[in-house]
C-alpha positions in Angstrom: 141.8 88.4 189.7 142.8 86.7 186.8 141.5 86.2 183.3 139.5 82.7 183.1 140.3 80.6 179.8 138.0 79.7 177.2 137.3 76.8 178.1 136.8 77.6 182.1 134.0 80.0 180.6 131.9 77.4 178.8 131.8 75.3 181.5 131.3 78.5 184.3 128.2 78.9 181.6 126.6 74.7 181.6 127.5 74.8 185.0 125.2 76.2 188.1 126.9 76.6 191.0 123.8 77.0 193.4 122.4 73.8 192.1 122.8 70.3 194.2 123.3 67.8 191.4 122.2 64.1 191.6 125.1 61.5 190.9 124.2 60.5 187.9 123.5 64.2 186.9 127.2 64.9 188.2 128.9 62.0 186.4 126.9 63.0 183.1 128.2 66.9 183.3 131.6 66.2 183.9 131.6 63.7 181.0 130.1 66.6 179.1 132.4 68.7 180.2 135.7 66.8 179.7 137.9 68.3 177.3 141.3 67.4 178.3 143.5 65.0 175.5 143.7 62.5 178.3 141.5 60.1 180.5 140.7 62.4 183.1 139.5 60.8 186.7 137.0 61.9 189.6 138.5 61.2 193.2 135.1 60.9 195.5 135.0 61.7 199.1 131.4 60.9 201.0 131.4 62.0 204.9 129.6 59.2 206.7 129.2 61.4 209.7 130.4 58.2 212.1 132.6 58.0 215.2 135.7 55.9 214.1 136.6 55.2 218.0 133.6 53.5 218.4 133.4 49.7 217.2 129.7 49.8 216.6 130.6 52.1 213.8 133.7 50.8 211.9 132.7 51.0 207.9 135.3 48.0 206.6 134.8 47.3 202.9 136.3 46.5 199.3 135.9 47.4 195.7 137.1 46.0 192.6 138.2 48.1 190.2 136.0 47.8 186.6 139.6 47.5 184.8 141.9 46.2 187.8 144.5 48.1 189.0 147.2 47.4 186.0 149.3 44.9 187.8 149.4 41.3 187.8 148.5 39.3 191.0 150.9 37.1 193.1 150.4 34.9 195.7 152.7 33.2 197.4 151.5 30.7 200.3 153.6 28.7 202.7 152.5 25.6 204.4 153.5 22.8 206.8 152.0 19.5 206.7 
């Protein structure tokens, strides 16, 4: 197996791995524990345990972004009348 890092140590050592954290404990931690020279980012994934076949249970939805996505928005529309 090989050697962990420094850095992999400390947070091996602030983190325990039996332990179910809260979100806001989880968000908090890994703010803690960021030590890269960059923004780093969290992808979430939450099992809603639903059928997708079955209509009754379709999850639709959107989000905006806190600081957009970076681009610009068009819209073009085309009309008769």
């Amino acid at each position: 197996m090989a050697k962990l890092t420094k850095r992999m140590r400390v947070i091996r050592e602030k983190v325990d791995a039996t332990k179910q954290y809260d979100i806001n404990e989880a968000i908090a931690l890994l703010k803690e524990l960021a030590t890269a020279k960059f923004v780093e980012s969290v992808d979430v994934a939450v099992n809603l345990g639903i059928d997708a076949r079955k209509s009754d249970q379709n999850v639709r939805g959107a989000t905006v972004l806190p600081h957009g996505t970076g681009r610009s928005v068009r819209v073009a529309v085309f009309t008769q009348g």
